[in-house]
mmCIF file of the N, C-alpha and C atoms, coordinates in Angstrom:
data_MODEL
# 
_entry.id   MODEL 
# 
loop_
_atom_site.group_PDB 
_atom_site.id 
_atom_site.type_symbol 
_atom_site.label_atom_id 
_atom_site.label_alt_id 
_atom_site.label_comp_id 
_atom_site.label_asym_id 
_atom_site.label_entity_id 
_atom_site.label_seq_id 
_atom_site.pdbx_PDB_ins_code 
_atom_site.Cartn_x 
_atom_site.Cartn_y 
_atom_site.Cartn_z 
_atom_site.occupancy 
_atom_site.B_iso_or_equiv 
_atom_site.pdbx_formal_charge 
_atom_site.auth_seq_id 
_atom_site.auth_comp_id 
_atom_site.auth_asym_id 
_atom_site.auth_atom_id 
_atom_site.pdbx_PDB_model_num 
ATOM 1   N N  . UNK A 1 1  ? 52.938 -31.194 -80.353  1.00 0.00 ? 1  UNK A N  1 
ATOM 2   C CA . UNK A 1 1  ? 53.282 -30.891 -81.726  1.00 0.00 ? 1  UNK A CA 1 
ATOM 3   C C  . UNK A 1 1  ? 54.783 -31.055 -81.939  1.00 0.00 ? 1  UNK A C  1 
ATOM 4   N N  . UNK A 1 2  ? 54.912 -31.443 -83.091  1.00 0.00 ? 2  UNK A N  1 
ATOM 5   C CA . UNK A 1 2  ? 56.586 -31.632 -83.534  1.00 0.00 ? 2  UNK A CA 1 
ATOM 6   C C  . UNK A 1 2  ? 57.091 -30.391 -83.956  1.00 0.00 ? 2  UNK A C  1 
ATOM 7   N N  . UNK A 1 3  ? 58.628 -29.948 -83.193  1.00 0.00 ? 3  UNK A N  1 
ATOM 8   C CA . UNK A 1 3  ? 59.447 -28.620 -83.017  1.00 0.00 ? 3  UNK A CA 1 
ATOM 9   C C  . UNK A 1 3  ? 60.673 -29.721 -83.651  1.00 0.00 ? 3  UNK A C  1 
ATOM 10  N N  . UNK A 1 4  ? 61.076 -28.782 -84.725  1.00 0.00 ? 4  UNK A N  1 
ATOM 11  C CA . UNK A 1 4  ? 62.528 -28.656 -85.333  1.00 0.00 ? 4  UNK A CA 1 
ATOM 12  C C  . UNK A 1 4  ? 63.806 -28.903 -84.361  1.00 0.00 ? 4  UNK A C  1 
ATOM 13  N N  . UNK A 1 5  ? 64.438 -29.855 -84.478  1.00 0.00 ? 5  UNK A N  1 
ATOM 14  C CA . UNK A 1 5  ? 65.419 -29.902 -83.650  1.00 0.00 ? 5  UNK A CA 1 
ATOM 15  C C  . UNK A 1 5  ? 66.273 -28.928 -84.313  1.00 0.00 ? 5  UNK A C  1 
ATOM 16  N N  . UNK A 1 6  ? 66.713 -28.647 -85.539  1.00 0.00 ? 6  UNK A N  1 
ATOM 17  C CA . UNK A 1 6  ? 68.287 -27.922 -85.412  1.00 0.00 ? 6  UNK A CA 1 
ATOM 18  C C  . UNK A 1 6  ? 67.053 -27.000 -87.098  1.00 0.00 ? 6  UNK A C  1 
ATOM 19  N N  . UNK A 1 7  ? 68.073 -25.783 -87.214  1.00 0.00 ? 7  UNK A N  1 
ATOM 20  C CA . UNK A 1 7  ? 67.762 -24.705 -87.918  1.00 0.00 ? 7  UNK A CA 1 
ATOM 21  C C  . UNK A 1 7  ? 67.982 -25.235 -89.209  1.00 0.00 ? 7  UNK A C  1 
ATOM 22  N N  . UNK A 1 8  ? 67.277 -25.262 -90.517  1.00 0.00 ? 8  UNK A N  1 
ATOM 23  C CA . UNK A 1 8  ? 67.140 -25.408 -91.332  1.00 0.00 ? 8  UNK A CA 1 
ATOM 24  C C  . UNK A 1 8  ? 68.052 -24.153 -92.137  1.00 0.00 ? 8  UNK A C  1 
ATOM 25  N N  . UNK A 1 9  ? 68.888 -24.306 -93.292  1.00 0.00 ? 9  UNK A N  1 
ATOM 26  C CA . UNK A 1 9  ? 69.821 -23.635 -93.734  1.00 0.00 ? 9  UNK A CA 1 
ATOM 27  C C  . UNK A 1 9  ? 68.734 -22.809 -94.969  1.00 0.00 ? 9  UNK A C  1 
ATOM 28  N N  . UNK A 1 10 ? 69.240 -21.756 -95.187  1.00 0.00 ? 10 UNK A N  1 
ATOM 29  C CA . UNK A 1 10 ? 69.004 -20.851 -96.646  1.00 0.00 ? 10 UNK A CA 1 
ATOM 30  C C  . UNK A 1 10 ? 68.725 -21.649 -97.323  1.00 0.00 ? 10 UNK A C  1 
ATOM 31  N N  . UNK A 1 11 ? 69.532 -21.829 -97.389  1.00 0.00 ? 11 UNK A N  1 
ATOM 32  C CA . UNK A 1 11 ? 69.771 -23.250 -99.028  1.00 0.00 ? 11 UNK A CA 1 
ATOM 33  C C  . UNK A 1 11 ? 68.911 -24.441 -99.276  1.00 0.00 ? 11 UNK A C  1 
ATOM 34  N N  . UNK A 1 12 ? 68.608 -25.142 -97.695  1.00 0.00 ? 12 UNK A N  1 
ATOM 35  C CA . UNK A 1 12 ? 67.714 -26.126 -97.807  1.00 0.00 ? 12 UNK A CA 1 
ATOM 36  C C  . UNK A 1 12 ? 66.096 -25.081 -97.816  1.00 0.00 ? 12 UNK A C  1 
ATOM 37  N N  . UNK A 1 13 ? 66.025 -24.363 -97.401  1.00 0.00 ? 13 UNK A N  1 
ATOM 38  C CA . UNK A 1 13 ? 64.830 -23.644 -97.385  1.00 0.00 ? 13 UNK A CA 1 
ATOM 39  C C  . UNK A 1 13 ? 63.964 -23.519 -98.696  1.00 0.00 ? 13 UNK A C  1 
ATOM 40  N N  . UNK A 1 14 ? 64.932 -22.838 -99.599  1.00 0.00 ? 14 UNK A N  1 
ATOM 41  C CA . UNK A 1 14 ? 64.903 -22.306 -100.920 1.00 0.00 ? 14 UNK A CA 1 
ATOM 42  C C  . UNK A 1 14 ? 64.905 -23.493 -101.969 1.00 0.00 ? 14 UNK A C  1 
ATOM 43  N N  . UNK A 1 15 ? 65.555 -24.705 -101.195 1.00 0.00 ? 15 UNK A N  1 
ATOM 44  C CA . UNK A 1 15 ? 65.017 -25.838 -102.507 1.00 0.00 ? 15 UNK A CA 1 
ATOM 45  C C  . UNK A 1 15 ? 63.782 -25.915 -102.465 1.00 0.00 ? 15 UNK A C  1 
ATOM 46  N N  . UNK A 1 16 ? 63.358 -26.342 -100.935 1.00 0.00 ? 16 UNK A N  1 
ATOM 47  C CA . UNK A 1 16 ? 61.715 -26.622 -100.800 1.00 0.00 ? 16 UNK A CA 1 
ATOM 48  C C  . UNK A 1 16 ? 60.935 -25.832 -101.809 1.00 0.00 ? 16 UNK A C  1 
ATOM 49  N N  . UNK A 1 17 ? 61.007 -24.457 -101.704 1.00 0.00 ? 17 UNK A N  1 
ATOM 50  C CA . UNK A 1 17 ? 60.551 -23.522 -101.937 1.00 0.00 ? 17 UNK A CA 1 
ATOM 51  C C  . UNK A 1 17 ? 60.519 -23.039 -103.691 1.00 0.00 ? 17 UNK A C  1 
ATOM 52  N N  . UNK A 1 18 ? 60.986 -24.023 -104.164 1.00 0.00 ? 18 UNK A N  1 
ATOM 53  C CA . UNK A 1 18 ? 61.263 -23.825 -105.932 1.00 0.00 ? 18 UNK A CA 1 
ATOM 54  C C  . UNK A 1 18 ? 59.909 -24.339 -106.015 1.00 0.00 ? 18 UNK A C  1 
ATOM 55  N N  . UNK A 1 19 ? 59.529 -24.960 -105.838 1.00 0.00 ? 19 UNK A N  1 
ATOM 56  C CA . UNK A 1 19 ? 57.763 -25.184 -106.647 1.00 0.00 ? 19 UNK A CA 1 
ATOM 57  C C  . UNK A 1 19 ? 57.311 -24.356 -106.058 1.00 0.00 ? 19 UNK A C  1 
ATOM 58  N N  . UNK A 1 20 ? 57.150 -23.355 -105.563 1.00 0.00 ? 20 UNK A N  1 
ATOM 59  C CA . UNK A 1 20 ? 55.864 -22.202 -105.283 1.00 0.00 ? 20 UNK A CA 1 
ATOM 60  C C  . UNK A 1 20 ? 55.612 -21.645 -105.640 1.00 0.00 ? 20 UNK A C  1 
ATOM 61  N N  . UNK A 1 21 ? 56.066 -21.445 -107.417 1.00 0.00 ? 21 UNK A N  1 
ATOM 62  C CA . UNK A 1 21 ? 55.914 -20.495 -108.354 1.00 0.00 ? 21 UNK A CA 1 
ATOM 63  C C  . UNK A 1 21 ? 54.420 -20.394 -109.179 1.00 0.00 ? 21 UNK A C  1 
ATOM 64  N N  . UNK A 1 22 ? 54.554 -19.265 -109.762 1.00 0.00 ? 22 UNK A N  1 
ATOM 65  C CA . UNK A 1 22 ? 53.019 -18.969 -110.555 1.00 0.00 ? 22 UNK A CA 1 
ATOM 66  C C  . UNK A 1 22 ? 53.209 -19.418 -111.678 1.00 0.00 ? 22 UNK A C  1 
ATOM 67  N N  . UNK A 1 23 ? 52.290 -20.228 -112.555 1.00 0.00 ? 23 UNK A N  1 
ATOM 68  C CA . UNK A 1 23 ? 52.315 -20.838 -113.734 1.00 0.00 ? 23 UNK A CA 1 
ATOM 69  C C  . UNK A 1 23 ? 51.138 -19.775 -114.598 1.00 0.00 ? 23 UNK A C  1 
ATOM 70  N N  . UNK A 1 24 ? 51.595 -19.434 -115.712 1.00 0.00 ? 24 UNK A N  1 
ATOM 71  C CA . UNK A 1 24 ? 51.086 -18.981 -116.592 1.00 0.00 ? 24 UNK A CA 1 
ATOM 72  C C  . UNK A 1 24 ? 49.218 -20.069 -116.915 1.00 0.00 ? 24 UNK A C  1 
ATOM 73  N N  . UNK A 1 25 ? 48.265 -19.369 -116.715 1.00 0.00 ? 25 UNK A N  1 
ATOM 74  C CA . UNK A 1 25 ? 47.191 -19.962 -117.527 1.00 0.00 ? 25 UNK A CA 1 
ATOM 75  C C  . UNK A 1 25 ? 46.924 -20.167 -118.477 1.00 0.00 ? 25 UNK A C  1 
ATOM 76  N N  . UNK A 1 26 ? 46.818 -21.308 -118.737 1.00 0.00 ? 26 UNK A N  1 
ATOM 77  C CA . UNK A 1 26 ? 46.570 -21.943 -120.350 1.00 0.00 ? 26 UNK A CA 1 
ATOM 78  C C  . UNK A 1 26 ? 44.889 -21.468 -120.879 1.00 0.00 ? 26 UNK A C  1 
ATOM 79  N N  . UNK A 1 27 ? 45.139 -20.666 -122.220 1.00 0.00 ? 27 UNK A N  1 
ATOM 80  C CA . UNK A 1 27 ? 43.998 -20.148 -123.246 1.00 0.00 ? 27 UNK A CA 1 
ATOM 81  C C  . UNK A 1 27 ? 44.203 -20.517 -124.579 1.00 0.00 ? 27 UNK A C  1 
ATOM 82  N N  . UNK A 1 28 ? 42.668 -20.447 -124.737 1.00 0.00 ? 28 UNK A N  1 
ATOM 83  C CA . UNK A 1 28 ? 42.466 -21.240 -126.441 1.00 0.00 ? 28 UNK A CA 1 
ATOM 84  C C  . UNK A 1 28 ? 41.982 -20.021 -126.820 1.00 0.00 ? 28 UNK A C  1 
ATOM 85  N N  . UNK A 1 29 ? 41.712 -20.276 -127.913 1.00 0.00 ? 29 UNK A N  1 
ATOM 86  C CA . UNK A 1 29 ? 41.458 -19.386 -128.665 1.00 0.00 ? 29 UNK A CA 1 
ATOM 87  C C  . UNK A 1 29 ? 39.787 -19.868 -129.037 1.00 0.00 ? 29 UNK A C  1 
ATOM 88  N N  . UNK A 1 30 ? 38.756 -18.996 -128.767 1.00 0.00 ? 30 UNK A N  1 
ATOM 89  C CA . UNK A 1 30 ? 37.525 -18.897 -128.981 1.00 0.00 ? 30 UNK A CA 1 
ATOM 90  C C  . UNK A 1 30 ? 37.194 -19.105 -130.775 1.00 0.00 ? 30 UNK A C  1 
ATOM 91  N N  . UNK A 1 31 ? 36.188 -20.155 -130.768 1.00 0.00 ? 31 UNK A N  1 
ATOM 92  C CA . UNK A 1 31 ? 35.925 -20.449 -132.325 1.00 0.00 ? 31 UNK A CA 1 
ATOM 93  C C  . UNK A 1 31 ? 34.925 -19.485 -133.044 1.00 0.00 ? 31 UNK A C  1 
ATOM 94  N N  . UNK A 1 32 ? 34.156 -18.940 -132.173 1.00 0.00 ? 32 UNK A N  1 
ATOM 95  C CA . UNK A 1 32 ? 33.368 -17.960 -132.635 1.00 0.00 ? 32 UNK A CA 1 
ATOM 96  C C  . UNK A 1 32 ? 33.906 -16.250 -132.916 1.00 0.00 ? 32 UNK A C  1 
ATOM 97  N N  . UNK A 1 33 ? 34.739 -16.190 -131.964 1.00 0.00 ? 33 UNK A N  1 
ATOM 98  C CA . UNK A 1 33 ? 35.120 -14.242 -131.932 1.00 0.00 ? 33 UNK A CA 1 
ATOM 99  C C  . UNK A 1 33 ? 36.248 -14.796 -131.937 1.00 0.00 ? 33 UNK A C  1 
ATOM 100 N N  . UNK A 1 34 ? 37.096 -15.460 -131.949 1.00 0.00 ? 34 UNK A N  1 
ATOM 101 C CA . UNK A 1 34 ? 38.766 -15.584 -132.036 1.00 0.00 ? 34 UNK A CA 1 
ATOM 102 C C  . UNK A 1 34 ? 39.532 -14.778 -130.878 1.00 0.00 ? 34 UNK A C  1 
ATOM 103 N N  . UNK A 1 35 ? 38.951 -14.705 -129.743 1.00 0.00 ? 35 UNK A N  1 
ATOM 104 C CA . UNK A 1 35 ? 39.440 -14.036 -128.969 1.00 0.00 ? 35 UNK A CA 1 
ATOM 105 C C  . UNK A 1 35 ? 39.897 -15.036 -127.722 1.00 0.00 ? 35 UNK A C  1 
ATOM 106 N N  . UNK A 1 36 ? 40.982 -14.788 -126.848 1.00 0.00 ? 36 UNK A N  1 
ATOM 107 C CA . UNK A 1 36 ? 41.434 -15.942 -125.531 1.00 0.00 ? 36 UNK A CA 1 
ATOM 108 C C  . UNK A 1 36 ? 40.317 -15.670 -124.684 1.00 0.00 ? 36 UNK A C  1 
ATOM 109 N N  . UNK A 1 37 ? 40.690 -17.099 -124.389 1.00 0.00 ? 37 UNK A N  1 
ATOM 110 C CA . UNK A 1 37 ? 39.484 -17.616 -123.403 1.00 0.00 ? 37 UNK A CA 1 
ATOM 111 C C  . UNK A 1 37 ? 40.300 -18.798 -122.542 1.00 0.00 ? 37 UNK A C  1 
ATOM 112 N N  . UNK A 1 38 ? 39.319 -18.615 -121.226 1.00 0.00 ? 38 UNK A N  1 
ATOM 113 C CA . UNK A 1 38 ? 40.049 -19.940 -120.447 1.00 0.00 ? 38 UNK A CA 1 
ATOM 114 C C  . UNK A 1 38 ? 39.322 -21.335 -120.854 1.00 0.00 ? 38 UNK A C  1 
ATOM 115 N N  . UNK A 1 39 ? 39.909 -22.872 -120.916 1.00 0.00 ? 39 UNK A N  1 
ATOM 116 C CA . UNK A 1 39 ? 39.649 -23.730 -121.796 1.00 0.00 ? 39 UNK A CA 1 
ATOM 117 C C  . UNK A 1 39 ? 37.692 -24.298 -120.793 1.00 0.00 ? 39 UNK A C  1 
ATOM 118 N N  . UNK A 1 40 ? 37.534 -24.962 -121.354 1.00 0.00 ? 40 UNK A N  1 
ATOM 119 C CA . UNK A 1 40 ? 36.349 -25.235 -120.778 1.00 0.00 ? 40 UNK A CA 1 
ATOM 120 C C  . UNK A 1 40 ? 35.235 -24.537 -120.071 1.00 0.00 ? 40 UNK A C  1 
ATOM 121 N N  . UNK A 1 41 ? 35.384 -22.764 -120.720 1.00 0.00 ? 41 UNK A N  1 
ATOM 122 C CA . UNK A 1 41 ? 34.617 -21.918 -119.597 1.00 0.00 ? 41 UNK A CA 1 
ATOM 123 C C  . UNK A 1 41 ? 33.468 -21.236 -121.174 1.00 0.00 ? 41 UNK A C  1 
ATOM 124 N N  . UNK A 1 42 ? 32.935 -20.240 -120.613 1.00 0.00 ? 42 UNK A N  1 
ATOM 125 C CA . UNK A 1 42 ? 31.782 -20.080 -121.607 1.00 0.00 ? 42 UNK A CA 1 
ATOM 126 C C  . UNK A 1 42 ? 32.924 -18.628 -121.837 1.00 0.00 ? 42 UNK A C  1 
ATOM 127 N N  . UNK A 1 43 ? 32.676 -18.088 -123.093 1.00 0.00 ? 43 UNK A N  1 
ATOM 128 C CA . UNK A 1 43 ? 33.400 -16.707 -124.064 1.00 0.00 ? 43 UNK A CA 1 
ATOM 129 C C  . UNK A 1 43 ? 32.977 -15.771 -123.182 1.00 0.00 ? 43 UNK A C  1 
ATOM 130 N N  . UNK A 1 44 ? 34.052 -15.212 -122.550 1.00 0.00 ? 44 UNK A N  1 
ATOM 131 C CA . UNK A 1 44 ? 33.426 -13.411 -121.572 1.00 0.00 ? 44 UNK A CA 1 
ATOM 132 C C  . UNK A 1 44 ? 33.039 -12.870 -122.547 1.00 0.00 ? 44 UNK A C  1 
ATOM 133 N N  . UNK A 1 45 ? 33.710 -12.946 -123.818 1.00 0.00 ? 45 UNK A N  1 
ATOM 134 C CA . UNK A 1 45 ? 33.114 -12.042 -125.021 1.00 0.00 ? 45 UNK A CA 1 
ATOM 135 C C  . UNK A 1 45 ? 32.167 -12.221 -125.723 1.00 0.00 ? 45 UNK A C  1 
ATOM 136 N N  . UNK A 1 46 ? 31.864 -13.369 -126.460 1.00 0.00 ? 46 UNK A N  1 
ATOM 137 C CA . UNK A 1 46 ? 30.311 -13.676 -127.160 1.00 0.00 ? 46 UNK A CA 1 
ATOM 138 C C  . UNK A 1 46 ? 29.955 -14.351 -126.525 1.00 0.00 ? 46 UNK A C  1 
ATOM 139 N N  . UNK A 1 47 ? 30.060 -14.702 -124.907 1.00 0.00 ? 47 UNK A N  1 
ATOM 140 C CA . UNK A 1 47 ? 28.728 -15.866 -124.490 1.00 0.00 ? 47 UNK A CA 1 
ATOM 141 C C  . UNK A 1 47 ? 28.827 -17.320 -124.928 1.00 0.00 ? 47 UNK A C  1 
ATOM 142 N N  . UNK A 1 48 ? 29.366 -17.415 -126.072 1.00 0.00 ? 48 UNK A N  1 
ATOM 143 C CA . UNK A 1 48 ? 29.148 -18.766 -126.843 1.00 0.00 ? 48 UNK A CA 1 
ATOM 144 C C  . UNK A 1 48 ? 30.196 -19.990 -125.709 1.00 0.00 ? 48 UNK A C  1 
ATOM 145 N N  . UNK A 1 49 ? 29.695 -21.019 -126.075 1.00 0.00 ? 49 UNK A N  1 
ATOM 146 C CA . UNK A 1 49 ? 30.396 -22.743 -125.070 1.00 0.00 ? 49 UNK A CA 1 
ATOM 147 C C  . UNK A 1 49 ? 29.862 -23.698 -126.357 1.00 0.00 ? 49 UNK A C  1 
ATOM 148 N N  . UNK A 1 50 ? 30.892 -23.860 -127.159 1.00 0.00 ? 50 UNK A N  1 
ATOM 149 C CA . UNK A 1 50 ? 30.647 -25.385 -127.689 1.00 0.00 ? 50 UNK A CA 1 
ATOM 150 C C  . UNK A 1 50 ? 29.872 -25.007 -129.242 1.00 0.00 ? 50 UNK A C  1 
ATOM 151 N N  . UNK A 1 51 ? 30.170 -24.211 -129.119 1.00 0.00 ? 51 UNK A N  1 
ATOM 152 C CA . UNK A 1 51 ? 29.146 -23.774 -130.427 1.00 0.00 ? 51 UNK A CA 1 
ATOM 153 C C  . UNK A 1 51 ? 27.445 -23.175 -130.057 1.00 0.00 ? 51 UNK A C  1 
ATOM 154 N N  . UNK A 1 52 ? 27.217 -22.982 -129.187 1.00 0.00 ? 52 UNK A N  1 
ATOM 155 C CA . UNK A 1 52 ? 25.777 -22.380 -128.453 1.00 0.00 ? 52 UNK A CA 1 
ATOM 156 C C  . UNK A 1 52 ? 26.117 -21.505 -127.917 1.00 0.00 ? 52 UNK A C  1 
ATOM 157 N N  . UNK A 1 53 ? 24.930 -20.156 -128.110 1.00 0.00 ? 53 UNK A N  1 
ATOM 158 C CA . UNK A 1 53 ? 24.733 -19.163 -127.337 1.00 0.00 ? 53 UNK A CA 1 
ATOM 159 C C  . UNK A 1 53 ? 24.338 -19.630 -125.707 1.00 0.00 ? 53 UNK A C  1 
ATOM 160 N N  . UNK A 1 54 ? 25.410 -19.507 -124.700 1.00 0.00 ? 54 UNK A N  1 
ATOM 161 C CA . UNK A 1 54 ? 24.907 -20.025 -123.155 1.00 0.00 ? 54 UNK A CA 1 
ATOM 162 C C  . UNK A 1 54 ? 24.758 -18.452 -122.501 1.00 0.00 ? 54 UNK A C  1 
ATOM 163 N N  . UNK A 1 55 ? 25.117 -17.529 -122.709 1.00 0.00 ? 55 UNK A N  1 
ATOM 164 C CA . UNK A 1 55 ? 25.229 -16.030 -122.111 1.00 0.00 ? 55 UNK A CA 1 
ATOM 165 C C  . UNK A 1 55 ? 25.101 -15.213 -123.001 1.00 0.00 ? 55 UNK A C  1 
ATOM 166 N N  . UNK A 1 56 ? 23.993 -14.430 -122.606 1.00 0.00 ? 56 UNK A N  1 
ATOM 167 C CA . UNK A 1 56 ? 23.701 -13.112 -124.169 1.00 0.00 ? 56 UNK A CA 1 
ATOM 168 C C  . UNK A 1 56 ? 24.534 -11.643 -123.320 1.00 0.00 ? 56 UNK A C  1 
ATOM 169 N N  . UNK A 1 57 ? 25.191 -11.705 -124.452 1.00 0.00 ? 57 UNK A N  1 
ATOM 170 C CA . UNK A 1 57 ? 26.550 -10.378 -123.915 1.00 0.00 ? 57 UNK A CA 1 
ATOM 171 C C  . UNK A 1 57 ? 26.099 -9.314  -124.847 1.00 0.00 ? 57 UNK A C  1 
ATOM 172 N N  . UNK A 1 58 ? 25.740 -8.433  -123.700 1.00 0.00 ? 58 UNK A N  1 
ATOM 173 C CA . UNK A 1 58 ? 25.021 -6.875  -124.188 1.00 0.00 ? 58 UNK A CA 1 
ATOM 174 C C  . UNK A 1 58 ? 26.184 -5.842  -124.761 1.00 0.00 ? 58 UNK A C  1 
ATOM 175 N N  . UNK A 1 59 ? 25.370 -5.778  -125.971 1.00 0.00 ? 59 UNK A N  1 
ATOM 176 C CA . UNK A 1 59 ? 26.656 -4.374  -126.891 1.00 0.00 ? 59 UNK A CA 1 
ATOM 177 C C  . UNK A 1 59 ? 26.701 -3.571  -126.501 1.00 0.00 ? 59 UNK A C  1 
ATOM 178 N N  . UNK A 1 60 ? 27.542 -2.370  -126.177 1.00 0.00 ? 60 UNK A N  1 
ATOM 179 C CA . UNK A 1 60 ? 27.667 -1.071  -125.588 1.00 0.00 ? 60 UNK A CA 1 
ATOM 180 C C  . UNK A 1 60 ? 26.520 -0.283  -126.100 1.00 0.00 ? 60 UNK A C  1 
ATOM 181 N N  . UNK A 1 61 ? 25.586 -0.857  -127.260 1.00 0.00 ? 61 UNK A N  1 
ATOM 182 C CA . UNK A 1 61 ? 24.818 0.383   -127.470 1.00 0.00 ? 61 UNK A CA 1 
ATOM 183 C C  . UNK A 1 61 ? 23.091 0.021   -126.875 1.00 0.00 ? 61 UNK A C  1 
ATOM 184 N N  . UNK A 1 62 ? 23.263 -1.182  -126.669 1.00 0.00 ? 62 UNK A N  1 
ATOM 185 C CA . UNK A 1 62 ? 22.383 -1.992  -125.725 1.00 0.00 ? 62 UNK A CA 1 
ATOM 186 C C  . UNK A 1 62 ? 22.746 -1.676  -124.409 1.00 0.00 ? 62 UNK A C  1 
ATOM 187 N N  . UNK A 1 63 ? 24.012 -1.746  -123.921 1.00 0.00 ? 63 UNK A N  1 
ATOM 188 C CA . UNK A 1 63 ? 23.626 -0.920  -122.593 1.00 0.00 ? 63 UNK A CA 1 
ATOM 189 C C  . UNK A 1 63 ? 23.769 0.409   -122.011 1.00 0.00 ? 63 UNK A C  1 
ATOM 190 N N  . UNK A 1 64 ? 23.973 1.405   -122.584 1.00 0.00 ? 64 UNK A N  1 
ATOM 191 C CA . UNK A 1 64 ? 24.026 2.662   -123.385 1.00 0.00 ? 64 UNK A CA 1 
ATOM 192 C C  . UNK A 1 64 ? 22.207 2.897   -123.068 1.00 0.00 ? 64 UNK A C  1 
ATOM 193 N N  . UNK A 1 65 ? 21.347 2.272   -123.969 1.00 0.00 ? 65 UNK A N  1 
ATOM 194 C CA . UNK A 1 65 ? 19.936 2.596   -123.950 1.00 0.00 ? 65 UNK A CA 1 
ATOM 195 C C  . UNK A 1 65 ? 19.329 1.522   -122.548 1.00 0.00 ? 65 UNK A C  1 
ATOM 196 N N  . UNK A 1 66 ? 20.222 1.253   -121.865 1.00 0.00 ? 66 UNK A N  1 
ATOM 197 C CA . UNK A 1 66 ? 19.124 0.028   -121.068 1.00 0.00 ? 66 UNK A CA 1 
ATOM 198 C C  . UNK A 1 66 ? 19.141 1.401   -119.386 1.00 0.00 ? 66 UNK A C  1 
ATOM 199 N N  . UNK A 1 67 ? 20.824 1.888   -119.246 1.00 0.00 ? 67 UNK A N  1 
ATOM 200 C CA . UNK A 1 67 ? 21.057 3.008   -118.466 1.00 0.00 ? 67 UNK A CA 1 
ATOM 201 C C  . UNK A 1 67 ? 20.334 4.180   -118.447 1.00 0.00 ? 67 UNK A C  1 
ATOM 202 N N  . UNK A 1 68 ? 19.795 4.807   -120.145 1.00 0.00 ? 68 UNK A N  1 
ATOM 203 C CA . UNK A 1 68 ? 18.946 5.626   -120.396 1.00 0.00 ? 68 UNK A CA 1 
ATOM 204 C C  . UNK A 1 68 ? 17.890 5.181   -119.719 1.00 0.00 ? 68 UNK A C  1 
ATOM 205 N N  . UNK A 1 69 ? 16.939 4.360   -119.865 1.00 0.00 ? 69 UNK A N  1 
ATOM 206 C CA . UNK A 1 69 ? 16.042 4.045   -119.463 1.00 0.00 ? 69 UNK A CA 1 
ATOM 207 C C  . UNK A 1 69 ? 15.829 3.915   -118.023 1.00 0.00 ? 69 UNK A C  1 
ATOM 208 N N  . UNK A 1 70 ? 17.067 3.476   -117.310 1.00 0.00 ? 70 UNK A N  1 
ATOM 209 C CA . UNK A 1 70 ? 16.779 3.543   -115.752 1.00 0.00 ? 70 UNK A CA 1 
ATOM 210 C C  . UNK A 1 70 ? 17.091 5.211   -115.338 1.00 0.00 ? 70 UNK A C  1 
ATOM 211 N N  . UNK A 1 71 ? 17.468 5.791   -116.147 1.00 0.00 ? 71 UNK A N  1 
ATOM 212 C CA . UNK A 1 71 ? 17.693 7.391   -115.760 1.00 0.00 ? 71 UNK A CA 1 
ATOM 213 C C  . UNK A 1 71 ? 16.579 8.013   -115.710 1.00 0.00 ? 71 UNK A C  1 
ATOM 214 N N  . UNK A 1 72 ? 15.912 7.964   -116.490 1.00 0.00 ? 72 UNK A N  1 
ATOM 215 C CA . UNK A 1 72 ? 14.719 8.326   -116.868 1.00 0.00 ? 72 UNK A CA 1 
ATOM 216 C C  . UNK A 1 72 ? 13.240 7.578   -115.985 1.00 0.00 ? 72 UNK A C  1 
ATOM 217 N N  . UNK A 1 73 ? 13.531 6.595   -115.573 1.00 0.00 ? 73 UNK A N  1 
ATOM 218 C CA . UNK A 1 73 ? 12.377 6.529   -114.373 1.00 0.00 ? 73 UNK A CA 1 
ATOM 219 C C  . UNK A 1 73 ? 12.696 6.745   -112.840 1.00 0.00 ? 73 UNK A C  1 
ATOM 220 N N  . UNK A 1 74 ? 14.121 7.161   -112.699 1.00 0.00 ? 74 UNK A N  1 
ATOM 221 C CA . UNK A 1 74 ? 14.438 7.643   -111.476 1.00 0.00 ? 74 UNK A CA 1 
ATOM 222 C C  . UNK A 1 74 ? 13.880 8.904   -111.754 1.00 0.00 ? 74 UNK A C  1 
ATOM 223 N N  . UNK A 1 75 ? 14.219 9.773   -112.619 1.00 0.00 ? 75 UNK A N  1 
ATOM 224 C CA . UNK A 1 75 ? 13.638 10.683  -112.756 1.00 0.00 ? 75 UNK A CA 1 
ATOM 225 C C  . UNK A 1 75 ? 12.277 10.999  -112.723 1.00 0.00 ? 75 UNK A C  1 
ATOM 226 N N  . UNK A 1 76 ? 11.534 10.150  -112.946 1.00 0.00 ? 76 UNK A N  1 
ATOM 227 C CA . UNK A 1 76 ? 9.762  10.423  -112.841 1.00 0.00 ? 76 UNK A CA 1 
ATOM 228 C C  . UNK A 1 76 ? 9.300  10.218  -111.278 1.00 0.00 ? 76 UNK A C  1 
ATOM 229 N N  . UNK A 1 77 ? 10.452 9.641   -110.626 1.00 0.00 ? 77 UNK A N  1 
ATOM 230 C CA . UNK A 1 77 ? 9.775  8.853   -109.571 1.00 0.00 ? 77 UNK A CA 1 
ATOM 231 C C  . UNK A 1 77 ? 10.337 10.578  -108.527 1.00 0.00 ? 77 UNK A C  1 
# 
């Protein structure tokens, strides 16, 4: 394997080292709920891609009664 002949300085280190930064992710803005979204992915919030429902996203009061319901047959059992 290839070993460094002589010590590489601070300075040359830290140029290398300028692209290793974190870039901000680019978001659009969702056409259905107007809410950010990452570009080409389906809405975490309404489900919707392209104008179609692809993911049905349960309302808090839908899952509110879906929890009731599993409470309630742990309980019988």
């Amino acid at each position: 394997m290839a070993l460094p002949k002589r010590r590489h300085s601070i300075t040359r280190g830290r140029k290398r080292r300028t692209h290793w930064k974190i870039d901000l992710s680019q978001t659009v803005i969702c056409p259905q709920c107007k809410q950010r979204k990452l570009p080409h992915r389906v809405c975490p919030f309404c489900g919707f891609y392209k104008g179609r429902e692809v993911i049905k996203i349960e309302t808090v009061e839908e899952r509110k009664k879906r929890k009731e319901k599993r409470r309630e047959r742990r309980k019988k059992k």
